[in-house]
C-alpha positions as CSV (number, residue, x, y, z in Angstrom):
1,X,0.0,0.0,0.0
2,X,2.9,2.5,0.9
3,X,4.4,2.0,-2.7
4,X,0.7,2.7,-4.1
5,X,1.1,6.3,-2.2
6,X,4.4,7.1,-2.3
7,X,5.0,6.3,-5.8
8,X,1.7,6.0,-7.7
9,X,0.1,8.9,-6.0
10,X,-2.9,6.6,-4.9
11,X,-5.1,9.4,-3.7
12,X,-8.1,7.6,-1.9
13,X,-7.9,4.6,0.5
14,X,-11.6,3.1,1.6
15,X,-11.9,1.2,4.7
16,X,-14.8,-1.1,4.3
17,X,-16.7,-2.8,6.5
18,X,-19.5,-4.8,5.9
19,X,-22.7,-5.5,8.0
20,X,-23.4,-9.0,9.9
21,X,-20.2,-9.4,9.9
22,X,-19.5,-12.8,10.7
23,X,-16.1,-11.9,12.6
24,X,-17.1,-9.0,14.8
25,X,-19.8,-11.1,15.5
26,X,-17.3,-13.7,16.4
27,X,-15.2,-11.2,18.5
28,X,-18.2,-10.0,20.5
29,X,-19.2,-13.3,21.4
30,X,-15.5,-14.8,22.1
31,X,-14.8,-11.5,24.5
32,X,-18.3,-11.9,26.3
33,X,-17.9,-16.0,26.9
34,X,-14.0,-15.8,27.5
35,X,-13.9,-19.0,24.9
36,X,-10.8,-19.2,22.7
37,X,-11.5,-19.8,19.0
38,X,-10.3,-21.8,16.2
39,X,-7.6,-21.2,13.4
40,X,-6.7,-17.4,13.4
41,X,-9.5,-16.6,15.1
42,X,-7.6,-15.5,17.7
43,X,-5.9,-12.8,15.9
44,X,-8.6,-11.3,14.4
45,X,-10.4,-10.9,17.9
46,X,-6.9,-9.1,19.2
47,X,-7.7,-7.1,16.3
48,X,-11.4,-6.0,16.9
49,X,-11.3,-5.8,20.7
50,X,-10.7,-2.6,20.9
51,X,-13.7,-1.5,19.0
52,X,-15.9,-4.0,20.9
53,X,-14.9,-2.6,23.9
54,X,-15.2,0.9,23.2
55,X,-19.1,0.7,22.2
56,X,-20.0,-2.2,24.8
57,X,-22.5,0.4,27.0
58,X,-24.0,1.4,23.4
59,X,-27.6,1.6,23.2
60,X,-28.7,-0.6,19.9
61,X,-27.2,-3.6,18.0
62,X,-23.5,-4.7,19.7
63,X,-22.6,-6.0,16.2
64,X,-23.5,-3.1,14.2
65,X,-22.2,-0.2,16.7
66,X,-18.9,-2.4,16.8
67,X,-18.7,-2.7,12.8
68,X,-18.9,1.2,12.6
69,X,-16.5,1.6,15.4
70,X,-14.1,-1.2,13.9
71,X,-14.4,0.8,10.5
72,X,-13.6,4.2,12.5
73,X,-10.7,2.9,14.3
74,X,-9.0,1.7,10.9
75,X,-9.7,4.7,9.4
76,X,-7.2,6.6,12.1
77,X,-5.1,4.1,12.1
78,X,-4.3,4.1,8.7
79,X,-4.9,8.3,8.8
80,X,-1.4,8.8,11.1
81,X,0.5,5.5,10.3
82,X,3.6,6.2,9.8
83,X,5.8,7.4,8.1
84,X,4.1,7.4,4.4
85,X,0.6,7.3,5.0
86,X,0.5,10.2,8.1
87,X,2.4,12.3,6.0
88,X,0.1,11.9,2.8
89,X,-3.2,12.6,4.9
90,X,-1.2,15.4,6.4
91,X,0.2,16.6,3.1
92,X,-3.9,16.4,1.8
93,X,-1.9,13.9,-0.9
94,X,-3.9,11.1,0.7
95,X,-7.8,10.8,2.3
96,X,-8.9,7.9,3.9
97,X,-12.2,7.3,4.4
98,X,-14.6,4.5,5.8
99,X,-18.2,2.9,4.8
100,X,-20.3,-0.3,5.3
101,X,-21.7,-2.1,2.5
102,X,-25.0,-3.4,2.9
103,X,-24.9,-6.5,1.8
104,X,-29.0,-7.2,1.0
105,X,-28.6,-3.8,-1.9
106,X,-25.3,-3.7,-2.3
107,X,-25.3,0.4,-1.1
108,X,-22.1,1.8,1.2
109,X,-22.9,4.1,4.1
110,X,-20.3,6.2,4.6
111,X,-19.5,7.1,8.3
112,X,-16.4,8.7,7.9
């Protein structure tokens, strides 16, 4: 991705999440029972804790408030990783933005 910015001038980077999302789903469940799951399972929870955490006294649906909020946090992350990607987004070179597809019509909901 780095060589797509720094040398192709790659102006747009999408994060995009999707709803029922089978992992979040799969993180919530794993951090709320403590159970340990298959394969790389395990990674991917590491990776969407944080986001499950951060909307667990949400009003609404757990899985949908943690998709946007997974979304959202990869959107920063990617926004001030550095040291090609910060300085792109800080340079205006570079936006990165995030959605979630609907997957019944196919439409993106852009929340960042």
């Amino acid at each position: 991705m780095e060589y797509a910015i720094a040398v192709l001038g790659m102006p747009l980077i999408l994060v995009l999440g999707h709803d029922r999302c089978g992992a979040v789903g799969a993180a919530i469940k794993s951090l709320k029972d403590g159970s340990t799951l298959p394969g790389r399972m395990p990674s991917l929870v590491t990776a969407i804790a944080p986001a499950v955490k951060a909307v667990s006294s949400q009003a609404g649906s757990a899985l949908d408030n943690a998709i946007r909020q997974n979304v959202i946090d990869n959107v920063a992350k990617l926004s001030s990783a550095t040291p090609i990607l910060g300085a792109a987004v800080e340079q205006k070179k570079l936006k990165v933005v995030g959605g979630i597809y609907r997957l019944k019509d196919g439409k993106v909901d852009m929340v960042t």
